[in-house]
N, C-alpha and C positions, 0 to 999 in steps of 0.2 A: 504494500500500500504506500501511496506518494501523497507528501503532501505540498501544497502550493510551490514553495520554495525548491521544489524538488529533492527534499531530503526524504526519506523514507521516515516511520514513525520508527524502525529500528536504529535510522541514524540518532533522530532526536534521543529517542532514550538512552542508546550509544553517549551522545553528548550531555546529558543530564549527569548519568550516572559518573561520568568523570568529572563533572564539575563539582560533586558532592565529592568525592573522594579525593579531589586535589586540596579543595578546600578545608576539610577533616584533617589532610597528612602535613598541611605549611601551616593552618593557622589553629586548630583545633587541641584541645575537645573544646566541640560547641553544640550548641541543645538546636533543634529540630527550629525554633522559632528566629533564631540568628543563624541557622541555614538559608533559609528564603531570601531575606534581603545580601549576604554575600554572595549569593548565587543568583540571584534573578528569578528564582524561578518561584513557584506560589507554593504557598502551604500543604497545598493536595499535592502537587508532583514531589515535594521535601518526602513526602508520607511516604508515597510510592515506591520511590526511590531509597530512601531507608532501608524501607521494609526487605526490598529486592537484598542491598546489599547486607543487610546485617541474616538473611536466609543462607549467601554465598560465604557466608564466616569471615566476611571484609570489613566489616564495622561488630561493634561492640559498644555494649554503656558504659560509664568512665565514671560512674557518681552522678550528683546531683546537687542544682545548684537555686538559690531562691533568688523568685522572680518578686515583681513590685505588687504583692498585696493577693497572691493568686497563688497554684501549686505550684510546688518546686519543680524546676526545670531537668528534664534528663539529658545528660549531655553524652556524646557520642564520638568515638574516635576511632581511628586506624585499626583495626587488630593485627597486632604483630604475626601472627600467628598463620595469617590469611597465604601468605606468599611468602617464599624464600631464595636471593639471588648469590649468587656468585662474581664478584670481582677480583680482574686480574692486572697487574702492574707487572710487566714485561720492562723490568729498569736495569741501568748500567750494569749493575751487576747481582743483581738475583732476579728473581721470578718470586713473586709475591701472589698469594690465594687467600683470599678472603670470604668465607661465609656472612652472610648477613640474612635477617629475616625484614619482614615486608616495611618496616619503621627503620630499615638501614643498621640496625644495631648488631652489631659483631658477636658472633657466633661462634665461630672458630677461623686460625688463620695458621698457615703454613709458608717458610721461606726456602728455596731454594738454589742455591750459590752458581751463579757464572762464570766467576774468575777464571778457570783453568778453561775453560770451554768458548769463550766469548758468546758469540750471536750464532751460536749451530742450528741449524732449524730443528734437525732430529732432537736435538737437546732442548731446545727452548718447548716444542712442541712436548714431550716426553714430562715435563718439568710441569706445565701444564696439567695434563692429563694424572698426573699422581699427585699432584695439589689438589685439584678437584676430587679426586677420591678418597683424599686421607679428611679433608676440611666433611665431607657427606658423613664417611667411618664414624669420624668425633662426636657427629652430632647424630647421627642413628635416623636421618633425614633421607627422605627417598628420594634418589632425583627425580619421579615425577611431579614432584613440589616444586620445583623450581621454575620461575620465571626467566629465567634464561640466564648466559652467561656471558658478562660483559669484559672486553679485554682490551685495554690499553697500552699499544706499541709506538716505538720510534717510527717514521715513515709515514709516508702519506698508503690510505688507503685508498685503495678503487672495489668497487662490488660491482660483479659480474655474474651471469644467470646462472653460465657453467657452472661455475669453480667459488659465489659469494664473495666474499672478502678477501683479495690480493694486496698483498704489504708490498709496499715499494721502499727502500729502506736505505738507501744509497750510502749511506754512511754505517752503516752493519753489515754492510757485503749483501741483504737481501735485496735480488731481481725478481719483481714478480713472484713473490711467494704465497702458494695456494691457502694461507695460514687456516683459515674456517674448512674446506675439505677435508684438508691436515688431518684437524682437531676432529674432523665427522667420523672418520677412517678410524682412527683412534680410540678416545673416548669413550665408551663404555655409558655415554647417556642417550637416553631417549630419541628419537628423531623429533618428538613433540617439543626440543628443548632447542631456544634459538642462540645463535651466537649472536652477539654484537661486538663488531673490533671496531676500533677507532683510534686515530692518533692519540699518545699518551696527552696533550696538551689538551685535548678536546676534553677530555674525563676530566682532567685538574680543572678547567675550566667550571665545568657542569656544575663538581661539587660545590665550589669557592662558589657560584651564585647561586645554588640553591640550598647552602647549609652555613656560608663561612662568608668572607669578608667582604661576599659582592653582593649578598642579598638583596635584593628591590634596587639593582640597578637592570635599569636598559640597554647600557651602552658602555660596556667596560671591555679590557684588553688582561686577559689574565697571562702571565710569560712565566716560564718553566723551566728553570737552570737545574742542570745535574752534567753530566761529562756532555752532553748536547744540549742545546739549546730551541722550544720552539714556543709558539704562543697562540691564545684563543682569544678571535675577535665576539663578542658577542654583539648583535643590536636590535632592531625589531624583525628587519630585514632573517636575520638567522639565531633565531631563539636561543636555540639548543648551541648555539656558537659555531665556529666553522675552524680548525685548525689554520694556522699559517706558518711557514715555513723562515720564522724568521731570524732563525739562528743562519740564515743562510744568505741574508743581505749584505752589501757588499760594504762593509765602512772605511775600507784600506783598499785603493786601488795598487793592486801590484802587491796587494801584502804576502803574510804568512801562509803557507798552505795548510789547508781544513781539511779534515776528515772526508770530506765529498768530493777531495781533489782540486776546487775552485781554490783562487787565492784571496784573498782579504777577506774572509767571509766573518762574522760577528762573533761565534760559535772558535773562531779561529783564536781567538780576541779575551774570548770570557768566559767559555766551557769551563769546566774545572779540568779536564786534562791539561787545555791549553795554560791554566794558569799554573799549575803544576811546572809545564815545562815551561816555562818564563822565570819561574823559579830558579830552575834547575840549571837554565843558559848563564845568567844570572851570579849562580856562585850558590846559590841555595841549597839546604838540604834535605828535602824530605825523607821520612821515617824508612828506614829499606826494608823493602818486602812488604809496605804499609798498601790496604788500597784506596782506592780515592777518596773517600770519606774522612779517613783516619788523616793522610793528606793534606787534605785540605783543611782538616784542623790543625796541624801544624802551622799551615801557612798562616795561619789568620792569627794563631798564639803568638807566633814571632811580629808579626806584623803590631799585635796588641798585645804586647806581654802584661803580667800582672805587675800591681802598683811599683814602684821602685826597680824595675828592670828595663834594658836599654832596649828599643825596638830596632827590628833588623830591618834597617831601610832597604833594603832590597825588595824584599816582601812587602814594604808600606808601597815603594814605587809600583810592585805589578801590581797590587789592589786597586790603586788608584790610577794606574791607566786603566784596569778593565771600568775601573767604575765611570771613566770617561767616556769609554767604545760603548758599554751599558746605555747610558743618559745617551748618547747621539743617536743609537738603536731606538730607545722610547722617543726621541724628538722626531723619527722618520712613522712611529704609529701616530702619533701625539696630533703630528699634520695632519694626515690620510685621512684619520678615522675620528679626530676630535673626540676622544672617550669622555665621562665623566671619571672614572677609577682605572687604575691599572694596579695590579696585585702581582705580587712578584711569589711567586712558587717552587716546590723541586727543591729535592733534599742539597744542593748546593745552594740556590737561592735562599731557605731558610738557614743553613749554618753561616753565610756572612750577613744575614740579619739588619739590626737595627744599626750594626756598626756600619755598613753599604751606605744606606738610603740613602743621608746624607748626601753624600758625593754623587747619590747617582740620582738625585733630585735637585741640585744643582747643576750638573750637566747635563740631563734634559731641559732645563729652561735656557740654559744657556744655548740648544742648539734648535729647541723649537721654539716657533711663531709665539708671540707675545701671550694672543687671545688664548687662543686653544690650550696652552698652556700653564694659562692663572685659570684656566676653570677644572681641571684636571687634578685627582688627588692620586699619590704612589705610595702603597702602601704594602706589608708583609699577606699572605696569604694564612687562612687563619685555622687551617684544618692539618697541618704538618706534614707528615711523611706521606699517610694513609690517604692521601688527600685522591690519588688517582684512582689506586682499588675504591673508595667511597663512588667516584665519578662514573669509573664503568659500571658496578653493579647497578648506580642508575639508570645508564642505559636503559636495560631492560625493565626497570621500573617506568620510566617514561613512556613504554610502550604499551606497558598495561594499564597505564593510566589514558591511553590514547584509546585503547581498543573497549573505554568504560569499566576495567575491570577483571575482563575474560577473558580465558588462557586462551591461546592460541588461538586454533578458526573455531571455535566454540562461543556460540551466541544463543543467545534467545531470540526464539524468532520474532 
């Protein structure tokens, strides 16, 4: 059945029911009569649509709260319980798995090391697939519970009809890698179970505006420093954000060569490898046998030693060109895209910290346009490490929230 607008009544109530359940899972618990005016819709379709969902074990009552002069109000919220996802952080150097149930709350999680192995597909894939199973084992959870599994890498992705989700990876050695196949061939779940991959930057993104330090913004730029460099534009234009490749911009004509083989590229500049070896040209000495994390604590200790100890200029100077290449990097988004926020992310982003910004918020104004850049705030990202794993496992939450609710091609008619 159609109605006017051409939506069907299964679309309408398709879209009711996710407006009730978006609404419950960002701003909730809220009682049935402060449903209707957040939602638009009327007191009868709240009813409906309640009803529906708290039958599907997606909503639940949370208490009760008094109203002005009349019976107490019953208030209503998410059920944890309703759905359970999986996110994956495909980082520098481990493989991260995370369980989470339907309110995003951590379940169980599993890490698994890449150092000796780099970016192997067989490895990384394998790494994968026994994350997923040991994270399900822990919790005694069936993968048909699951709303899919969301997985955050380096590289740009393309989805194709064949083969779904191909990684493009150019600086991990991966050409065109079948990664979603891969994982189908593999895995040990359901076919009713979806993947979603997507650039690691896209996930950090997602989560930072939907949990962490970009909330109720429009039009922010969330960037992602770890041994690479990439970032997420968000705006009305692409909700969900769109990856950008912008560890990959040219800031040094003729400069260093990058991990992607190009020369001057930003990533070349501010990566933490690359700061590592600027170190290291330098006279520096990082920890032997340390890995980049450990590293790059080093560098920032010598650079900011404790009270009463002499700082290794050396270290102060590579800090502070990256945090120069940084701020002229932000002043080429700062133009383009005029954000309101930029949040800086990625386990390297957050360990130089509050000591960075600074410097890298003076040399963005100093290299971007006046306007755009006294309306613009640079800020730490506010979700930490886990901040991707949180982003992918929304993936798939985004979807169920798109499809009203229900799992797969399973609808009411």
């Amino acid at each position: 059945m159609a109605v006017r607008s051409g939506r069907t009544v299964r679309d309408l109530r398709r879209g009711n029911r996710t407006a009730v359940l978006q609404r419950l899972y960002f701003d909730g618990p809220m009682s049935r009569f402060e449903l209707a005016p957040a939602t638009g819709l009327s007191g009868g379709s709240i009813s409906n649509v309640v009803a529906e969902l708290v039958e599907d074990g997606l909503v639940e009552e949370a208490g009760t709260v008094e109203s002005d002069g009349g019976r107490p109000r019953t208030l209503l919220r998410v059920t944890p319980a309703g759905g359970h996802m999986i996110g994956v952080d495909v980082g520098e150097t481990r493989v991260r798995v995370e369980l989470f149930d339907l309110t995003l709350t951590e379940l169980a999680r599993t890490e698994r090391p890449l150092e000796h192995h780099g970016y192997d597909v067989e490895v990384v894939v394998g790494h994968i697939r026994d994350g997923i199973a040991e994270v399900l084992a822990e919790t005694d959870i069936a993968p048909e519970r699951l709303l899919g599994v969301g997985i955050g890498v380096p590289g740009i992705v393309d989805r194709t009809p064949a083969q779904g989700a191909v990684v493009h990876g150019q600086t991990i050695g991966w050409d065109a890698v079948p990664l979603e196949s891969l994982l189908r061939s593999t895995c040990e779940l359901p076919e009713s179970v979806p993947y979603f991959i997507d650039n690691g930057a896209r996930t950090l993104g997602q989560a930072e505006l939907w949990f962490g330090a970009g909330r109720g913004s429009r039009n922010a730029i969330v960037v992602l420093f770890g041994s690479g460099i990439g970032a997420c534009l968000v705006t009305e234009e692409a909700e969900y954000g769109r990856p950008l490749e912008w560890g990959h911009v040219t800031v040094r004509v003729g400069g260093r060569r990058c991990r992607c083989g190009a020369l001057g590229c930003l990533e070349a500049y501010a990566g933490a490898g690359a700061l590592l070896d600027r170190w290291r040209e330098e006279g520096g000495r990082p920890p032997e046998g340390a890995d980049e994390e450990t590293a790059l604590a080093a560098l920032l200790a010598a650079a900011h030693p404790a009270e009463g100890a002499d700082a290794d200029p050396v270290a102060a100077a590579v800090l502070e060109e990256a945090a120069e290449y940084v701020g002229a990097g932000l002043s080429d988004l700062i133009n383009l895209f005029q954000p309101e926020r930029i949040l800086i992310g990625g386990w390297a982003g957050l360990q130089l910290g509050t000591r960075f910004l600074p410097a890298v918020r003076h040399h963005a104004a100093a290299y971007a346009l006046r306007h755009p850049a006294e309306r613009v705030s640079i800020a730490l990202g506010e979700l930490g490490p886990d901040a991707v794993t949180v982003g992918a496992a929304s993936l798939p939450l985004a979807d169920f929230f798109a499809r009203g609710g229900v799992r797969g091609a399973r609808s009411r008619g």
